[in-house]
C-alpha positions as CSV (number, residue, x, y, z in Angstrom):
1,X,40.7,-72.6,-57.1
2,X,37.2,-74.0,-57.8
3,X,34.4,-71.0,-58.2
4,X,30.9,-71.8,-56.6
5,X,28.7,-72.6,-59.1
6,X,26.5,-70.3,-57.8
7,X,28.3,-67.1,-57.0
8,X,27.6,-64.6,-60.0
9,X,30.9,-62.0,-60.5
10,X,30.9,-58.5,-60.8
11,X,33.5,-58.2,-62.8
12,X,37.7,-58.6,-62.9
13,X,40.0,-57.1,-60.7
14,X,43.8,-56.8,-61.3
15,X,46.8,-56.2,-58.9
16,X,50.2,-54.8,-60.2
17,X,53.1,-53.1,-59.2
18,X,56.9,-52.9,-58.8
19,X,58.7,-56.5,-56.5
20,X,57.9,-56.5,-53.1
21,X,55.6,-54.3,-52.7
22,X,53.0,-56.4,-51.1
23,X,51.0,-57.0,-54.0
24,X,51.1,-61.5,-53.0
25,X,50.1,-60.8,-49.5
26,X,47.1,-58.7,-50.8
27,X,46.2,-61.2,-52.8
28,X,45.7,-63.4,-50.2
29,X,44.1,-60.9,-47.6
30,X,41.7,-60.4,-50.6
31,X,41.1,-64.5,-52.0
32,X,41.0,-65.4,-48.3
33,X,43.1,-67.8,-48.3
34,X,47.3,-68.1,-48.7
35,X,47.4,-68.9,-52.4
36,X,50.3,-66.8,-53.3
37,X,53.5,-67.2,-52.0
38,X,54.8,-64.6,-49.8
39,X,58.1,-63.8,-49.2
40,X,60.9,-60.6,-48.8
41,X,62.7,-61.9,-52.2
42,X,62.0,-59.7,-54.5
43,X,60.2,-61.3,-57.8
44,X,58.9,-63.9,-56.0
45,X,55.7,-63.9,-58.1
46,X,56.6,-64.3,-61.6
47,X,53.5,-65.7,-63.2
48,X,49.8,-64.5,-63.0
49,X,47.6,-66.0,-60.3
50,X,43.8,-65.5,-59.8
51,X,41.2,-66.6,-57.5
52,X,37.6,-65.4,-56.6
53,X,37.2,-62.7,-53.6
54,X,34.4,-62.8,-51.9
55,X,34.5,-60.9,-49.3
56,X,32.5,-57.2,-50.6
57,X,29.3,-57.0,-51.2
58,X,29.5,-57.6,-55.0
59,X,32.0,-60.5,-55.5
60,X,34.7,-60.1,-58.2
61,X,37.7,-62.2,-59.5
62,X,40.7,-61.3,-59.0
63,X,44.2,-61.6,-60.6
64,X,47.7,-61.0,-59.2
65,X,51.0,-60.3,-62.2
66,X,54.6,-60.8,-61.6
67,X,56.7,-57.7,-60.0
68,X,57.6,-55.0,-62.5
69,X,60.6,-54.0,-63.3
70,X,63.2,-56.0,-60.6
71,X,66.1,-55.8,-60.2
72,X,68.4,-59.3,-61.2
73,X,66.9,-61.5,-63.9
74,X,66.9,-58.7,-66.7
75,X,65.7,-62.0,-69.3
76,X,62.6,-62.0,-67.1
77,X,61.5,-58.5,-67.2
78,X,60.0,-58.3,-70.0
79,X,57.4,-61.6,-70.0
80,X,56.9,-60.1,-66.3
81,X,55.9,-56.8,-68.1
82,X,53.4,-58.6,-70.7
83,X,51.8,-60.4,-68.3
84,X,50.6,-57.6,-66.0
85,X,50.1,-55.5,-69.0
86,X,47.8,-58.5,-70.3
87,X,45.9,-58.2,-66.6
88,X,45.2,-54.5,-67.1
89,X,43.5,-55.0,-70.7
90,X,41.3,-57.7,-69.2
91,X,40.3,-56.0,-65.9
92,X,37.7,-53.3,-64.8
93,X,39.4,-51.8,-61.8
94,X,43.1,-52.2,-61.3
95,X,45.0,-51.9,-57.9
96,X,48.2,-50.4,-58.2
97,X,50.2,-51.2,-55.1
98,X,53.1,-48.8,-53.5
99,X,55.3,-49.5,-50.4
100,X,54.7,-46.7,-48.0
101,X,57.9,-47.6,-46.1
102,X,60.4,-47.7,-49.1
103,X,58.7,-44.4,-50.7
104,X,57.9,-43.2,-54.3
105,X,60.4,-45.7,-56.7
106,X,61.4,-44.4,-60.4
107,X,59.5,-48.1,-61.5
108,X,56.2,-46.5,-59.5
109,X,56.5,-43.0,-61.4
110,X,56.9,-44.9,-64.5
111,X,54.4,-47.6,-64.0
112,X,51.9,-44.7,-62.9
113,X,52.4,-42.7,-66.2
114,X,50.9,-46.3,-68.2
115,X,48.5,-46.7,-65.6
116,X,47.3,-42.7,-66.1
117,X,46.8,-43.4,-69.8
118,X,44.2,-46.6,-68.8
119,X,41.1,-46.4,-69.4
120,X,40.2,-48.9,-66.7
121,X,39.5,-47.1,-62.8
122,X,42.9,-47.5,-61.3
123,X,43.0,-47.7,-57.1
124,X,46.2,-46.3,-55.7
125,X,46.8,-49.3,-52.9
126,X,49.4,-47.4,-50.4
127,X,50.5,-50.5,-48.9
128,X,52.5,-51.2,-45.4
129,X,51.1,-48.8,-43.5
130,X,51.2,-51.3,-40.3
131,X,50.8,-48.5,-37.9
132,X,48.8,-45.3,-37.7
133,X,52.3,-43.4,-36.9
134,X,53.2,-44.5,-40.8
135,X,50.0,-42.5,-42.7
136,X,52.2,-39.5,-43.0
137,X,53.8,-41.4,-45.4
138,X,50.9,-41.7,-47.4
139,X,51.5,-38.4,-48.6
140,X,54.4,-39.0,-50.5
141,X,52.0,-40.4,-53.3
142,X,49.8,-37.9,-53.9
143,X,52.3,-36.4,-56.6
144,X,50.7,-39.1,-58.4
145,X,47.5,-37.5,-59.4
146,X,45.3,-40.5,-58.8
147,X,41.4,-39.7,-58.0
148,X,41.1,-43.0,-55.7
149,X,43.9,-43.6,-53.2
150,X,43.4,-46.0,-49.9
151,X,46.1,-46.8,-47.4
152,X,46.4,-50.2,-46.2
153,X,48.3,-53.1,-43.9
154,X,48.1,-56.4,-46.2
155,X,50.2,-58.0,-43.7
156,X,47.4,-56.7,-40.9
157,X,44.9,-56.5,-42.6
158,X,44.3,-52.7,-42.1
159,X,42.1,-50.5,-44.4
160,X,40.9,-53.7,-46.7
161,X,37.6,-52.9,-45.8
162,X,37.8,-49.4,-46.9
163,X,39.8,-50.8,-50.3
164,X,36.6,-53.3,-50.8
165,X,34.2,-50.1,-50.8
166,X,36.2,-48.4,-53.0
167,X,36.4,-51.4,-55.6
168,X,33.1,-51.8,-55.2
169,X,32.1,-48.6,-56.0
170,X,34.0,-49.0,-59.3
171,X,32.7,-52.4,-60.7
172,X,30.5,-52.5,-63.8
173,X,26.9,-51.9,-63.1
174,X,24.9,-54.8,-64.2
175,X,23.1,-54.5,-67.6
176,X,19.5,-53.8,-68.0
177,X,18.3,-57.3,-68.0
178,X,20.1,-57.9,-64.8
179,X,23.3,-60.1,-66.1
180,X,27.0,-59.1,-66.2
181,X,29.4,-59.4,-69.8
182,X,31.3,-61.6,-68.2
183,X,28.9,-64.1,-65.8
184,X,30.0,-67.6,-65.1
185,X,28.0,-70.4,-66.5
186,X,26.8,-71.8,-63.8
187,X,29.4,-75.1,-64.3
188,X,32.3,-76.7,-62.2
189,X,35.4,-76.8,-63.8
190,X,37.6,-79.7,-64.3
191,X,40.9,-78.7,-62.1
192,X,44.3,-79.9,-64.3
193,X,47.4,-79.7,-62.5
194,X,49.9,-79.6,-64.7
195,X,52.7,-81.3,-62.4
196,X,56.3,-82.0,-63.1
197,X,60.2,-81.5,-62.8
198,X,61.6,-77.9,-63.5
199,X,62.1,-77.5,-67.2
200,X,59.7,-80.2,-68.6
201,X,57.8,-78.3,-70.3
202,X,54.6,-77.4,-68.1
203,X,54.3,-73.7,-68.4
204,X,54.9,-74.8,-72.3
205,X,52.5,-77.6,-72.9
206,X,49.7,-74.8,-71.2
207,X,50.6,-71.9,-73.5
208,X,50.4,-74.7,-76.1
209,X,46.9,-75.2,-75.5
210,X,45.9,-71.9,-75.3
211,X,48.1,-70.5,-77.9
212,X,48.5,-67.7,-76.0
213,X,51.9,-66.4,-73.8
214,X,49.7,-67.1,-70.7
215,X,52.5,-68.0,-68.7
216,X,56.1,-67.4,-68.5
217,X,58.5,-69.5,-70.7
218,X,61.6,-69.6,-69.6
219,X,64.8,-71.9,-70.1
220,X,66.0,-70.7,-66.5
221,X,64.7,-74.1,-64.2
222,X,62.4,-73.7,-61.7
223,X,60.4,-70.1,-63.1
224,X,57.0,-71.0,-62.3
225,X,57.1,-70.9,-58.5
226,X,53.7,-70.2,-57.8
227,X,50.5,-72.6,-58.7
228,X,48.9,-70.4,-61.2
229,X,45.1,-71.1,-61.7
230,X,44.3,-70.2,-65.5
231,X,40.8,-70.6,-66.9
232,X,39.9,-72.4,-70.4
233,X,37.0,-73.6,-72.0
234,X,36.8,-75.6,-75.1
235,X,34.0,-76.9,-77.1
236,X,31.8,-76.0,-74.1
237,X,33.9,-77.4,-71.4
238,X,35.2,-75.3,-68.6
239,X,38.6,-76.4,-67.0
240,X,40.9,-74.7,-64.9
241,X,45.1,-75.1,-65.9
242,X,47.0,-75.8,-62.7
243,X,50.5,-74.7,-63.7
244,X,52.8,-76.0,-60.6
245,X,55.9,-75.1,-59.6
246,X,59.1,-77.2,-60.7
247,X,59.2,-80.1,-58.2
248,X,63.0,-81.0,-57.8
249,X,64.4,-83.4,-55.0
250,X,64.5,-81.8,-51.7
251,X,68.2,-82.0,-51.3
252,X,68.7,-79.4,-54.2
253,X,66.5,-77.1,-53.0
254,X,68.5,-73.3,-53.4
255,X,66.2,-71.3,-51.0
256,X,63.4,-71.3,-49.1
257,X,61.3,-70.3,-51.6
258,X,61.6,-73.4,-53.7
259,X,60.8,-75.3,-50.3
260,X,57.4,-73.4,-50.2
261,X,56.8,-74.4,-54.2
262,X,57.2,-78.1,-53.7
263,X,55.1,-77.8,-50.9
264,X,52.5,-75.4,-52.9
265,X,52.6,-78.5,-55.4
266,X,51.7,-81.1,-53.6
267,X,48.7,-79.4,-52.2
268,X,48.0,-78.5,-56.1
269,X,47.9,-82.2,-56.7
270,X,45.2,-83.0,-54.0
271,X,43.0,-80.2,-55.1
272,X,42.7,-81.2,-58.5
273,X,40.9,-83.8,-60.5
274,X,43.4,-84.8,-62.6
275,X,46.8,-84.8,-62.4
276,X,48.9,-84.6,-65.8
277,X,52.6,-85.2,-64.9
278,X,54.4,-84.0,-67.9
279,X,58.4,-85.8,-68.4
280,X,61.0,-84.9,-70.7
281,X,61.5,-87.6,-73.0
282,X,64.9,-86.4,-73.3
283,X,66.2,-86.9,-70.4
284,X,63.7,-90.1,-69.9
285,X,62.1,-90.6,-66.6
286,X,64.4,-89.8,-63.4
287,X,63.9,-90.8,-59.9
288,X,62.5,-87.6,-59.7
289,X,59.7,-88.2,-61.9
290,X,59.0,-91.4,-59.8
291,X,58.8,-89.3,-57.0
292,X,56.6,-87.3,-57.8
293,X,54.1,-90.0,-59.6
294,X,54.2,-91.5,-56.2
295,X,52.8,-88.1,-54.6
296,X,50.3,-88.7,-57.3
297,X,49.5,-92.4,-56.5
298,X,49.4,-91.4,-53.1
299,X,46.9,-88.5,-53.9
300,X,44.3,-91.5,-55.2
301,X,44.2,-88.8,-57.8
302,X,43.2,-89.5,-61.8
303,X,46.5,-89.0,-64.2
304,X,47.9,-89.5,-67.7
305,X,51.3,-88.9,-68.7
306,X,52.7,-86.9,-71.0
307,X,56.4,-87.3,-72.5
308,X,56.9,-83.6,-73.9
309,X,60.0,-82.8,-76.3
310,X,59.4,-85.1,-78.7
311,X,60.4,-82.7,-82.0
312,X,64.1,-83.4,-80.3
313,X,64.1,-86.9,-80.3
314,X,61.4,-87.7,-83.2
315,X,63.7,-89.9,-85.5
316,X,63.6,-89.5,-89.5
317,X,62.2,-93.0,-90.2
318,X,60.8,-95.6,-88.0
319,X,59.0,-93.5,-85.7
320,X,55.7,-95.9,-84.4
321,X,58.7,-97.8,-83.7
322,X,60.0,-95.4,-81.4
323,X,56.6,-94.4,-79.8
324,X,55.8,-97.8,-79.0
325,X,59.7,-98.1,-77.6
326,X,58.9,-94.9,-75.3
327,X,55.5,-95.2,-74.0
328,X,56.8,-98.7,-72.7
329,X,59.4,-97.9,-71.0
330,X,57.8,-95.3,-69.8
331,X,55.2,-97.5,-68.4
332,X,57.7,-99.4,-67.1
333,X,59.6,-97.2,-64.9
334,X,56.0,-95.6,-63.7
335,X,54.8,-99.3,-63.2
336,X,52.9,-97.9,-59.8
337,X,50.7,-95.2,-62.3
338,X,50.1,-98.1,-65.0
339,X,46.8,-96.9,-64.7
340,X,47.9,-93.3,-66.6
341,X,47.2,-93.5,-70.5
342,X,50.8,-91.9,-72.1
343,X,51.1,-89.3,-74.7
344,X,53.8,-88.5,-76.9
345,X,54.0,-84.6,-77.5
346,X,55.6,-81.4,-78.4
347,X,54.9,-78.4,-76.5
348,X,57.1,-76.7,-78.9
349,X,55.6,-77.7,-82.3
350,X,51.9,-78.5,-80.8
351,X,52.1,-81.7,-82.2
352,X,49.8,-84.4,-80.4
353,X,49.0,-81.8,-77.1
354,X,45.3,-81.3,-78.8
355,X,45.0,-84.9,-78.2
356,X,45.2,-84.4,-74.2
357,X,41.8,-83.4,-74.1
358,X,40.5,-86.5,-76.0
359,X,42.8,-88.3,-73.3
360,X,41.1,-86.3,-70.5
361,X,37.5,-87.1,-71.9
362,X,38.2,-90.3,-72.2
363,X,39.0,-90.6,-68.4
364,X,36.0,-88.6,-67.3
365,X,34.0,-90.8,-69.5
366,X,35.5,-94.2,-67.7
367,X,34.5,-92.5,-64.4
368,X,31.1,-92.7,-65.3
369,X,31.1,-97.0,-65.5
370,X,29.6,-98.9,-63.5
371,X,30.2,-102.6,-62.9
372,X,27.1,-104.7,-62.3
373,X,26.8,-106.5,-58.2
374,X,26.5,-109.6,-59.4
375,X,29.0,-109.5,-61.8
376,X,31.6,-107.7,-59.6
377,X,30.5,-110.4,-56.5
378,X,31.5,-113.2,-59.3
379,X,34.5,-112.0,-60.3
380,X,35.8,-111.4,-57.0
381,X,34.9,-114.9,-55.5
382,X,36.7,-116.3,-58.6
383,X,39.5,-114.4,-57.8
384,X,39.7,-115.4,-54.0
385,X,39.4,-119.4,-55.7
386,X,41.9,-119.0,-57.8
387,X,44.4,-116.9,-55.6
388,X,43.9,-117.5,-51.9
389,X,44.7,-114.3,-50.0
390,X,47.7,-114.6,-47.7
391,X,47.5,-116.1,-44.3
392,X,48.0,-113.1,-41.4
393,X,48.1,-114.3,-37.9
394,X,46.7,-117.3,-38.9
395,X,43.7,-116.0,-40.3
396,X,42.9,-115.8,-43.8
397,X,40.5,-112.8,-45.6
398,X,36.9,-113.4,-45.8
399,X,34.9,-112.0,-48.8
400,X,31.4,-111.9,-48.1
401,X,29.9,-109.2,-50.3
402,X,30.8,-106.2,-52.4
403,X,29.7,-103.4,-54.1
404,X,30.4,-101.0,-56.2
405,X,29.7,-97.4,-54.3
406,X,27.9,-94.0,-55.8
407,X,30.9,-92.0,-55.0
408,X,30.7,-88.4,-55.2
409,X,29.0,-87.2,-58.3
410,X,29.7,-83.6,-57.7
411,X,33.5,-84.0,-58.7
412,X,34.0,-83.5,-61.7
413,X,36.3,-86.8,-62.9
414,X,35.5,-89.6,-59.3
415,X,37.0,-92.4,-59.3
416,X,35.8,-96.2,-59.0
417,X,34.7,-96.6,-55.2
418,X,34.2,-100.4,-53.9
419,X,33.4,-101.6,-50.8
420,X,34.3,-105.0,-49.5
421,X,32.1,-106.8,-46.9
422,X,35.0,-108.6,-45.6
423,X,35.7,-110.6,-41.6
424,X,38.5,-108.6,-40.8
425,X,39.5,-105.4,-42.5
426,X,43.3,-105.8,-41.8
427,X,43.7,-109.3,-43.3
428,X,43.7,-107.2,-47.0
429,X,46.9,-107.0,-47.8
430,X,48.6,-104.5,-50.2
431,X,50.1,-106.7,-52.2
432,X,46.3,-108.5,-52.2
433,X,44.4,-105.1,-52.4
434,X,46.2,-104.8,-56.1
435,X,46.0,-108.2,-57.0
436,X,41.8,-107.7,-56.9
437,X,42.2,-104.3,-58.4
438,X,44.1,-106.0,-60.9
439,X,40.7,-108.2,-61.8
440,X,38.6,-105.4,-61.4
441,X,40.6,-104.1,-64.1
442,X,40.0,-107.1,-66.3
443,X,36.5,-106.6,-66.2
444,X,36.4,-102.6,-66.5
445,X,39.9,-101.2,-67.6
446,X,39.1,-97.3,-65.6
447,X,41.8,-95.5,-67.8
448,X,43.6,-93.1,-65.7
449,X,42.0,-93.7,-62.5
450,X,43.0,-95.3,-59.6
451,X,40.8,-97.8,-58.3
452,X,39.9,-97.7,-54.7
453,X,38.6,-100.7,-52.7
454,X,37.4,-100.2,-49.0
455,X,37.2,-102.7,-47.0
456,X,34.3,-103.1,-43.9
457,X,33.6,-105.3,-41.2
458,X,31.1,-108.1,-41.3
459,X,29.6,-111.0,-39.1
460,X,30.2,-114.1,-41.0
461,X,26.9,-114.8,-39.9
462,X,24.9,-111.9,-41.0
């Protein structure tokens, strides 16, 4: 989720409730979009997801928590708790979502008695009314004692209008001077997704960062599910935390729902400017982790690497020794993403994580470089000299000019563009392509980013 840079925010807008009561598939009636996975398992969303809504007349963010009090996964149920109970302290109106069709739960009548005590406007959502011949049922709530109560069909998408007015209604006014507490500085985010197998260490290496429980630690594989968006700034930068859900082989998928994650993820990776694939350096890097670095090569996308759990393997003496030992191998077995810098770090004792963001800035900064025509033409003819591209068909690649392109300097981290005035487009091999990004390299090293070389069409003659 990337926020317009021009769209100023009302204000912060929080969904809660018990499991399965809707609150996902309001979430994305509201964002506009499916962001939240939606599905009849209860607990499905676990971790806190937010994304913009505009669709009222004053525009506002919005933030969906984890189900309250579920059933199964006692050792969840408190995190689930702290999360939405972090959601209400930062919001200005909070929508507190009931199933019409189950009834009034013991989890509603005790999440109602916190909510009472709020100072924040709560909105009594009465969700699953899918037909008119289901408001009656609507009146099962009003034991509740709640001054704003709207019945609605997320599923339908009944009564969201009315829920819009009402939330509207309830925003902060703006301040005398015309500005909001909390406006947006009017600059894009750098999207992070944190990508990786279940149990490396993602939701860990972002609560590192922030030094805050953002997200949900758990040991149990596979708890983030969702891709949960999380905004932080630091030293004047905006970013936006991707945290993905576990990516494990397709083969050992349990349900459906992980299905849905790995597919959530790989969207994830093609949304965001730089991928950070985090690995367990205990475990080393599996044919899972090669996997999913190919989604990322794939992607085009910018990426570093980060080896997380070093405090278990840190030896007692010797230890550049054993960095230098890692970070090669690892470069090794991820010999298709040589092009990611490596990090050695410890979500669980902090050490080396702050150096991510020198890591990042360093990669934004190699974006910026440009390589001279005449010196790229140069280099490139020397290359053909030297290392004759393949004969295909009989016919052999043609370089008559190339160029470096201007890209796409809205994105935050864009990678090297160069175009290739070549006879025949499909004489470029791969193997060719990354023996000329190769020299490219040579002249300009691009750390963590992909270089991209597109080839066109031209009369030998012209």
């Amino acid at each position: 989720m990337k926020s317009g840079s021009s769209m100023d925010y009302a204000g912060k807008v929080a969904i809660v409730g018990r499991p399965n009561v809707g609150k996902s598939a309001l979430f994305n009636r509201l964002a506009g979009r499916n962001i939240a996975i939606v599905h009849d398992q209860p607990g499905i969303t676990r971790d806190r997801l937010a994304a913009p809504c505009i669709k009222g007349a004053r525009p506002f963010h919005l933030w969906d928590t984890g189900g309250i009090g579920g059933a199964g996964e006692t050792e969840l149920r408190k995190e689930v708790r702290t999360a939405a109970d972090a959601a209400m302290r930062e919001s200005d109106v909070i929508l507190f979502v009931v199933d019409a069709q189950h009834g009034l739960a013991p989890v509603d009548q005790e999440l109602a008695t916190v909510l009472r005590k709020s100072p924040t406007p709560v909105v009594l959502v009465v969700n699953k009314i899918d037909d008119p011949k289901h408001e009656a049922l609507e009146s099962d709530f009003a034991r509740m004692n709640f001054t704003h109560s709207v019945p609605i069909s997320a599923a339908h998408g009944r009564g969201i209008s009315e829920l819009l007015s009402v939330i509207d209604d309830l925003l902060p006014e703006e301040r005398a001077d015309g500005h909001r507490d909390d406006q947006p500085v009017h600059q894009e985010p750098i999207a992070l997704a944190i990508i990786g197998r279940p149990n490396a260490g993602k939701s860990s290496l972002i609560n590192s960062v922030l030094r805050d429980q953002r997200t949900i630690v758990s040991e149990i594989p596979g708890t983030t599910r969702d891709a949960v968006d999380i905004a932080y700034e630091r030293e004047g930068r905006k970013y936006l935390l991707i945290d993905t859900a576990g990516m494990r082989a397709r083969s050992k998928h349990s349900t459906s729902v992980e299905v849905f994650s790995v597919m959530r993820a790989e969207r994830t990776i093609r949304r965001a400017d730089l991928c950070v694939l985090v690995i367990d350096v205990t475990s080393g890097v599996t044919s899972q982790d090669k996997k999913i670095a190919g989604l990322i090569q794939q992607a085009r996308k910018p990426s570093l690497v980060v080896l997380n759990k070093w405090d278990l393997v840190k030896p007692a003496r010797g230890v550049s020794a054993a960095i230098t030992e890692l970070v090669t191998t690892a470069r090794e077995q991820l010999f298709f993403l040589d092009y990611a810098p490596v990090l050695i770090a410890s979500a669980a004792t902090g050490e080396n994580v702050q150096q991510l963001f020198a890591l990042i800035a360093e990669v934004q900064r190699a974006a910026g470089v440009r390589i001279g025509t005449g010196v790229l033409n140069r280099m490139l003819r020397a290359a053909l000299d030297s290392n004759l591209p393949p004969t295909i068909g009989n016919k052999r690649l043609k370089l008559f000019y190339a160029a470096q392109s201007k890209g796409e300097p809205e994105r935050a981290i864009d990678p090297p563009k160069f175009i290739l005035f070549v006879n025949q487009p499909k004489l470029l091999s791969d193997p060719y392509s990354r023996f000329l990004q190769g020299k490219i390299r040579e002249a300009e090293p691009y750390t963590g980013l992909p270089v991209l070389l597109t080839c066109r069409a031209r009369s030998e003659k012209v």
